[in-house]
N, C-alpha and C positions, 0 to 999 in steps of 0.2 A: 400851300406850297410856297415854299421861297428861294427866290431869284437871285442872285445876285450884282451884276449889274446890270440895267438898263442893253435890253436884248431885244430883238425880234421873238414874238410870242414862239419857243421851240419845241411843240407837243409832240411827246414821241411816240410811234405808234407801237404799239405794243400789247399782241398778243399771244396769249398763251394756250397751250389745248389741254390742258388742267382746269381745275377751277381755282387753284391759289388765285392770290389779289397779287397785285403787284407791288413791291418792299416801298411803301411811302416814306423810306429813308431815303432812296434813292433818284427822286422825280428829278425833272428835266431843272424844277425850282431851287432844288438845294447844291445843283452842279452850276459847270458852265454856261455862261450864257452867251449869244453875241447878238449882233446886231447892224443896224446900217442906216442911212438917213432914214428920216418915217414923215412920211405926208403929216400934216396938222389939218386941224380943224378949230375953228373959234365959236365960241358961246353968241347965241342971241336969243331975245327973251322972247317966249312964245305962252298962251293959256295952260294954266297949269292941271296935271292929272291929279285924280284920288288916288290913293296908295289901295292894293291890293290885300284882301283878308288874310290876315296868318293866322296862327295860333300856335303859340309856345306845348312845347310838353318835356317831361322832366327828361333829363340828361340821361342819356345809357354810360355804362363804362366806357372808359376809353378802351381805344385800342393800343396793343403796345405798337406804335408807331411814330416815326418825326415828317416832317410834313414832304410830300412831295411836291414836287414844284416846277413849274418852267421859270425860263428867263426870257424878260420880254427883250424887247429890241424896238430901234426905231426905225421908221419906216423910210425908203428913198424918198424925199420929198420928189410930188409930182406936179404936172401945171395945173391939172384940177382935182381939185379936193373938196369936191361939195361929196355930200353924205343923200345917197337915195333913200326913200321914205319909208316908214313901214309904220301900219296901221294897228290901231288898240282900240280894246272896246272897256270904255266905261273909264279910261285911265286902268285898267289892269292887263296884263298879257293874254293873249288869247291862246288857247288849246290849240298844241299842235295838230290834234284827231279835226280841228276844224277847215288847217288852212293844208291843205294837198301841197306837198311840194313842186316846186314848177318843172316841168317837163324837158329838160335842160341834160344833152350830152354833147360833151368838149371830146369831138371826134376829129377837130384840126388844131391842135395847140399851137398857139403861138409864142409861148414859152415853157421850155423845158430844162430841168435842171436835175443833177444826182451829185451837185457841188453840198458839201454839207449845212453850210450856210448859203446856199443860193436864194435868190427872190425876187420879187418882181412888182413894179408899181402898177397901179391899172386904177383910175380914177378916184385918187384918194386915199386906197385902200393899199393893203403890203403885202403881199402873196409871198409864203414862208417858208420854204424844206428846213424845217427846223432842228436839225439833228445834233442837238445841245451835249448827249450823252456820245459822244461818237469813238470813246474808248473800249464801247459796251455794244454799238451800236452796228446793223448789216447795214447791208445795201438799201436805198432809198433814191425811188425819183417823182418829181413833182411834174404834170403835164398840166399845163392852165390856159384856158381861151379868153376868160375874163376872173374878175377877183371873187363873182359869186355864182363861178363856172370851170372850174379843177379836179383834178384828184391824183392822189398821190397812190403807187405800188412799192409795198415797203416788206423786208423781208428780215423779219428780228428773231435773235438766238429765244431757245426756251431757255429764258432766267426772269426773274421777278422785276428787273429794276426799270424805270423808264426809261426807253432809249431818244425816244422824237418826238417834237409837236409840231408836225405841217399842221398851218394855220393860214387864214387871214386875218388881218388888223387893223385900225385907224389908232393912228395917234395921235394926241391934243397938243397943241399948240408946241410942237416936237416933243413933245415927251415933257413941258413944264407942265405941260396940266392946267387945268381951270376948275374952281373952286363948283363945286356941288351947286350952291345955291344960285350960279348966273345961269342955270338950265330948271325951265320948269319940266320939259319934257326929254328924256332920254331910252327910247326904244330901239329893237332890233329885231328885223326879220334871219330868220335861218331855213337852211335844208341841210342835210347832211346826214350819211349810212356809214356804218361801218362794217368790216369783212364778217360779223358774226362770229369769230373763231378768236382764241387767244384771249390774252387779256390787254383791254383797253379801255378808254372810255373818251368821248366825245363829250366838247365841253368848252364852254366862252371862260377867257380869261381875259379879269376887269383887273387893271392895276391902280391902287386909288395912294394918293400923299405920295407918289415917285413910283419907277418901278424898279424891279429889283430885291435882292439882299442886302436894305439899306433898313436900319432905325426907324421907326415910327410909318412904313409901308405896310401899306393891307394888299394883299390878295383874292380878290373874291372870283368865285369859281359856278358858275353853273351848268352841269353837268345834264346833257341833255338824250346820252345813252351809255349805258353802261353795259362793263363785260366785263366779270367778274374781277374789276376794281373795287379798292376801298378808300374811300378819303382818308386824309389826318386827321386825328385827335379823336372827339367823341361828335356823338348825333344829340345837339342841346334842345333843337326844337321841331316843329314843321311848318314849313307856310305853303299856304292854297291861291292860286292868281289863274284866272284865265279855265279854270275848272282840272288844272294841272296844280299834283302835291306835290311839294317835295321836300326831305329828311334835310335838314340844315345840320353840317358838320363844321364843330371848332378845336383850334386848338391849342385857342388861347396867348399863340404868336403872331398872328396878322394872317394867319391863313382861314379863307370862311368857303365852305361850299354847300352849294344848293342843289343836291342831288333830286333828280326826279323819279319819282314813284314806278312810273311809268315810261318806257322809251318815245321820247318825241325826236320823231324823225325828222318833221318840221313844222313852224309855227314863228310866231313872234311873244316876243319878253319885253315887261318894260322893266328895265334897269333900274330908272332911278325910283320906283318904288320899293326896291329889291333892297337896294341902298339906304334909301331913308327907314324902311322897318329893321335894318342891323345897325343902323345908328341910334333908331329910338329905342333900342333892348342893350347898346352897349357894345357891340362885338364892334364897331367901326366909332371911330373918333368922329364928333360934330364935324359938317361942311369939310369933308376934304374934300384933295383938288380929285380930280378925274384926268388920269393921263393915258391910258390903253385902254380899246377894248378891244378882243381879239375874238376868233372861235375854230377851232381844230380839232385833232385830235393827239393822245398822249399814248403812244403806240411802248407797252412793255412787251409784247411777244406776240409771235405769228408764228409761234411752233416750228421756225426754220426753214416754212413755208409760203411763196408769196402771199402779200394781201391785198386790197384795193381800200382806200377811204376814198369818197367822191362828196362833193360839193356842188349847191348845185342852187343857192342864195344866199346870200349872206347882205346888209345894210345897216347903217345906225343912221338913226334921224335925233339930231340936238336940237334943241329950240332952247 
């Protein structure tokens, strides 16, 4: 999926009560993007993990599609931005089916918003109503208690294209970014459901070398629930981490996704093993920087009929 400028992560939600995919010409990545200050975060050097088993398998056809995409954004810078911790076993991600998501409902928000770019800082992190497609896009509002404590009610036309990506986010050192290699360890805990209906899909988006519709930007995408979305380009390989598969899709423009086999509801990922096995196969340039990571969802239809996405953890731990 590609962005164009430098945006708050804008996943649209988007479901449909068909089973079409959603038009990957159209994602939140190849539109508009916006955005607003973004908390930072800085590198420091911590024990390094082992990378996680993959295993390549040959390429299916493509699909006839061009990538969809959000546009990230930067975050209000806040007074604290430290990054809470999330745990790995062995250096690899662990299986959602292992870690229960935590018991977490935002039954008194303290901020609310149905502004299309609305958002909100909360410890570092950038709480998002990302509604990047908003020429295509219904009504959306985001109710949030804490930044891994939210949910949005979003109500999108039956069409294919992505409308929104409410999301959270941290972004590095405002959005320059910091080179891969000053991180030995890069992990993140999640939770996160989506309405079941329509079409959407739930899914961390990693912006590496800049973010945006910019030259030499990757996009990496891993997709943590799907509804009857399709990624861009083709399925090149699979890789296995944490006892969770998942169908690696390219498309040969900076866009790379790590669909999962399986719906994880929630669980923790480590990133930069994720990174360094699409760097050692090629799909991502040596040591880029690391400037977003976000996780949301990318809402293309809700049949015309409310939805809910809820959130309910979210953290990145750098060392």
């Amino acid at each position: 999926m590609k962005r164009t400028l430098p945006a708050v992560l804008l996943a649209a939600p988007l479901v449909l009560l068909s089973a079409a995919a959603c038009d990957p010409g159209s994602s939140w990545a190849t539109q508009a993007s916006r955005g607003g200050p973004a908390p930072s975060s800085s590198a420091s050097s911590a024990p390094g993990t082992t990378s996680a088993e993959a295993s390549s398998t040959t390429s299916t056809p493509p699909i006839t599609s061009s990538t969809s995409s959000k546009s990230s954004s930067t975050t209000p810078r806040s007074t604290s931005a430290t990054s809470t911790s999330g745990t790995s076993t062995s250096g690899t991600s662990t299986s959602a089916a292992s870690t229960p998501a935590p018991e977490k409902t935002c039954a008194d928000p303290v901020f609310t918003t149905s502004d299309p770019d609305g958002g909100w800082s909360d410890g570092g992190y950038y709480v998002h109503n990302n509604m990047w497609n908003q020429d295509e896009a219904g009504p959306e509002t985001l109710h949030a208690c804490a930044h891994d404590n939210w949910y949005v009610d979003s109500t999108q036309p039956d069409s294919t294209s992505v409308k929104t990506y409410p999301n959270v986010h941290k972004d590095i050192n405002n959005l320059d970014g910091a080179p891969l290699s000053d991180y030995s360890t890069i992990t993140s805990t999640f939770a996160g459901r989506g309405p079941a209906t329509g079409i959407y899909d739930v899914a961390y988006d990693i912006w590496l070398n800049g973010v945006g519709q910019q030259p030499g930007v990757t996009e990496l995408m891993v997709w943590t629930e799907n509804h009857n979305q399709v990624p861009s380009g083709e399925k090149v390989a699979t890789y296995t981490a944490g006892g969770v598969t998942y169908d690696v899709w390219a498309n040969g423009s900076g866009y790379l996704a790590f669909v999962a086999q399986s719906t994880q509801y929630s669980g923790n990922i480590d990133i930069k093993a994720m990174i360094d096995w699409s760097v050692g196969r090629g799909y991502i340039p040596p040591n880029p920087t690391v400037n977003q990571l976000g996780y949301g969802i990318e809402f293309c239809s809700t049949g015309g009929v409310p939805a809910r996405f809820t959130v309910s953890d979210f953290s990145v731990t750098m060392n």
